[in-house]
N, C-alpha and C positions, 0 to 999 in steps of 0.2 A: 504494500500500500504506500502509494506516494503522502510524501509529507504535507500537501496542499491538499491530496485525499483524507487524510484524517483531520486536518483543521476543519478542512468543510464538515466531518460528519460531526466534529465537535463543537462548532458552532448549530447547526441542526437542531443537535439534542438541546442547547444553551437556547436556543430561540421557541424550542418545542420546552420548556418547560416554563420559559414565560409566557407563550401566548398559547398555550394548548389548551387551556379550555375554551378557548375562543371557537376551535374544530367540529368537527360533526364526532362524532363517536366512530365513523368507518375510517375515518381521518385517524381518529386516535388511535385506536388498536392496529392499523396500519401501521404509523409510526412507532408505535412501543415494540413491536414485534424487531422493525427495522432495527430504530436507532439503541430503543433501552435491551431488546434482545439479545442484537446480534446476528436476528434470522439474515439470510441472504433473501434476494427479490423472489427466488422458486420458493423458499420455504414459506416467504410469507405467501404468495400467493397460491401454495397448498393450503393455509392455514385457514385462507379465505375465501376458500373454492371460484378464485379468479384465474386471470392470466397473466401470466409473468408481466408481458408486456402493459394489462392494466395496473397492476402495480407499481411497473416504473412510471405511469404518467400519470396515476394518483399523488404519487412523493414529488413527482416535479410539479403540480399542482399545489401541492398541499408547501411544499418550498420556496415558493413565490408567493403564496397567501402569506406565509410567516416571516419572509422579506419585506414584506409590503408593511404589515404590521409594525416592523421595527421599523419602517423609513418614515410612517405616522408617527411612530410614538418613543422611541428612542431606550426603552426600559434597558436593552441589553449592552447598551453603547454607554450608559448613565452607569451601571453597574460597574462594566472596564472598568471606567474612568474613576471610579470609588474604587476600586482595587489596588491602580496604579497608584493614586493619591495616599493609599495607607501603605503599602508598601515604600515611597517615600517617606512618608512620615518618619515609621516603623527607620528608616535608614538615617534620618537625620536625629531619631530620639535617640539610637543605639550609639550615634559618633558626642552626642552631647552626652550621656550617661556614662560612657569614659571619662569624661571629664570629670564629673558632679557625682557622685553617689547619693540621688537624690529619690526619696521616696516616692515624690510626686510623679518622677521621669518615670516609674515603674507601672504606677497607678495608670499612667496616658499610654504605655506601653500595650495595657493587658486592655482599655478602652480601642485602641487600634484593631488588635487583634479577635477581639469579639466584633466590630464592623467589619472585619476582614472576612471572618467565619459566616455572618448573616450574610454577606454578597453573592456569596457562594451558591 
């Protein structure tokens, strides 16, 4: 699997668990088979007594629906960007807590990282 193949299914799944209930329910178990299973296109479309090839052109439907949603509404681009932000943070608190053995630096430390963990 190319490494631009797995960001994609990894964005996918990351776009399919913010706007997935947005879907129809054949949308959904489509997808969870795909992305949270692991099935391939035959197994899912065994699973769904479809055809392979409706299958791929349900997830290229259903892929575009959930692109579109993030180009309206931005949830999964906002999150990034809160991750990258604590993660800095998180880097500039770790080079000043060298310095300071300061309680508080610890306190904003484990606040980071709990926003880190909810982004997730």
């Amino acid at each position: 699997m190319a490494a631009t193949d797995f960001n994609d299914r990894i964005r996918f799944g990351s776009l399919y668990e913010i706007y997935g209930a947005l879907l129809t329910e054949k949308q959904r178990q489509c997808l969870e088979l795909y992305v949270c299973e692991d099935y391939s296109l035959a197994e899912v479309a065994e699973e769904m007594n479809v055809s392979r090839q409706a299958i791929h052109d349900l997830l290229k439907r259903v892929e575009q629906t959930l692109e579109h949603y993030e180009e309206m509404l931005g949830f999964l681009q906002r999150v990034e960007k809160m991750r990258m932000l604590t993660v800095e943070a998180e880097a500039i608190l770790d080079g000043a807590a060298e310095k300071h053995k300061d309680i508080q630096i610890s306190r904003l430390r484990e606040i980071l990282q709990e926003l880190n963990d909810e982004s997730r």
